[in-house]
N, CA, C and O atoms as a DFTB+ gen file, in Angstrom:
112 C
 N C O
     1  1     -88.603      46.528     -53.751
     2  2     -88.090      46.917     -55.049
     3  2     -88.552      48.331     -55.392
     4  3     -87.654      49.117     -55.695
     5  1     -89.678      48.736     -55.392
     6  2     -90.213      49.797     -55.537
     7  2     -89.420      50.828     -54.636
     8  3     -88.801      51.765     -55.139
     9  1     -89.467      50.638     -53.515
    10  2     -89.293      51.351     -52.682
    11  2     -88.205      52.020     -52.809
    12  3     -88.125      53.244     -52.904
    13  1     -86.940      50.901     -52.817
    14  2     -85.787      51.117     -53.637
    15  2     -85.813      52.347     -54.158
    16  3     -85.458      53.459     -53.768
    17  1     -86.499      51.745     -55.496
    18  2     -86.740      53.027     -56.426
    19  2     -86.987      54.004     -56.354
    20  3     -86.569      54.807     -57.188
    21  1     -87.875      54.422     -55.200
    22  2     -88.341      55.584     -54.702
    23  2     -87.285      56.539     -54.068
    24  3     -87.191      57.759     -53.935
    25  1     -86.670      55.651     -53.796
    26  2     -85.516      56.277     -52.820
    27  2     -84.375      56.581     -53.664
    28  3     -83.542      57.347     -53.181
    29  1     -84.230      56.250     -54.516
    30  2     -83.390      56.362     -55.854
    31  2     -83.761      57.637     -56.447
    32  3     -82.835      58.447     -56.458
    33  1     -84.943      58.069     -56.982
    34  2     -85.861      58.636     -57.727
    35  2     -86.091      59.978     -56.823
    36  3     -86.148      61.061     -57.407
    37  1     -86.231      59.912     -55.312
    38  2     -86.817      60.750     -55.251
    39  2     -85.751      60.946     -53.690
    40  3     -85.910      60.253     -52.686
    41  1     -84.714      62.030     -53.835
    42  2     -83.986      61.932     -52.861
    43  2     -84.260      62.789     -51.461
    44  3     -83.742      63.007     -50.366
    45  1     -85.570      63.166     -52.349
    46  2     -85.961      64.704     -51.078
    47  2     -86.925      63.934     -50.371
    48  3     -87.659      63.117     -50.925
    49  1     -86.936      64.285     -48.657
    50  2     -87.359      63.637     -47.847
    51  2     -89.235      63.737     -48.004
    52  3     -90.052      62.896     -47.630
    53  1     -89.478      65.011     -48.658
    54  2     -91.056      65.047     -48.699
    55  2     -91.322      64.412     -49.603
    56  3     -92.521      64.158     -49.481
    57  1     -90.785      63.773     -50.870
    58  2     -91.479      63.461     -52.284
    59  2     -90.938      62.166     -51.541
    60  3     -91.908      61.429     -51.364
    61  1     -89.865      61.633     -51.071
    62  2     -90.033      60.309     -51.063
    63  2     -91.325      59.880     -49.884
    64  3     -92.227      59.129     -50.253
    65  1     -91.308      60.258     -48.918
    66  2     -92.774      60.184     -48.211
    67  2     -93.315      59.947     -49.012
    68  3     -93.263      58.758     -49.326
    69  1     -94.072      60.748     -49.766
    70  2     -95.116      60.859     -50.492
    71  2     -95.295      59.587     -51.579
    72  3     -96.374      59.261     -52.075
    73  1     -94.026      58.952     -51.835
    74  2     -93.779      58.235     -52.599
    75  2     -94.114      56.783     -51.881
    76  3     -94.743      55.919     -52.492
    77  1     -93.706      56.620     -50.727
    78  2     -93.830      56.282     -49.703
    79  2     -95.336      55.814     -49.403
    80  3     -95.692      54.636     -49.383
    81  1     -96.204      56.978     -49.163
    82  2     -97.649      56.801     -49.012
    83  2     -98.290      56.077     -50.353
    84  3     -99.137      55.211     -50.134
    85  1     -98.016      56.311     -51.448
    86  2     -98.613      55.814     -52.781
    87  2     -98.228      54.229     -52.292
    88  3     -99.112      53.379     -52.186
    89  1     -97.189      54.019     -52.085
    90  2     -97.151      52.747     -51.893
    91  2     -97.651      52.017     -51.388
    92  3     -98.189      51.019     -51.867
    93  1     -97.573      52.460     -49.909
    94  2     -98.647      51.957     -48.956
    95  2     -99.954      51.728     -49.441
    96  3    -100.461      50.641     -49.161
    97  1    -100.915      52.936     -50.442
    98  2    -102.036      52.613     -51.124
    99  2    -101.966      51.296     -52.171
   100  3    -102.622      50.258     -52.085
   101  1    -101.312      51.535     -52.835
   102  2    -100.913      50.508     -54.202
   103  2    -100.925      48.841     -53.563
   104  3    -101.415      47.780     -53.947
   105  1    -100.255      49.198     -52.604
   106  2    -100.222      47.526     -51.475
   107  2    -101.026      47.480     -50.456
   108  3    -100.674      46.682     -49.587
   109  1    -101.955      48.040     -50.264
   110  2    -102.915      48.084     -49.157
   111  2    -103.633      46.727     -49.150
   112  3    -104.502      46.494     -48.310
């Protein structure tokens, strides 16, 4: 779901990474 969002939110390939990595932290 998030992720989704991220990908929604953030269409540029570096911010979604990045968006990407937060996640990975947040769900670690």
């Amino acid at each position: 779901m998030l992720k989704n969002g991220c990908s929604v939110h953030y269409r540029s390939k570096i911010f979604r990474l990045q968006c990407e990595i937060i996640i990975a932290v947040l769900f670690k």
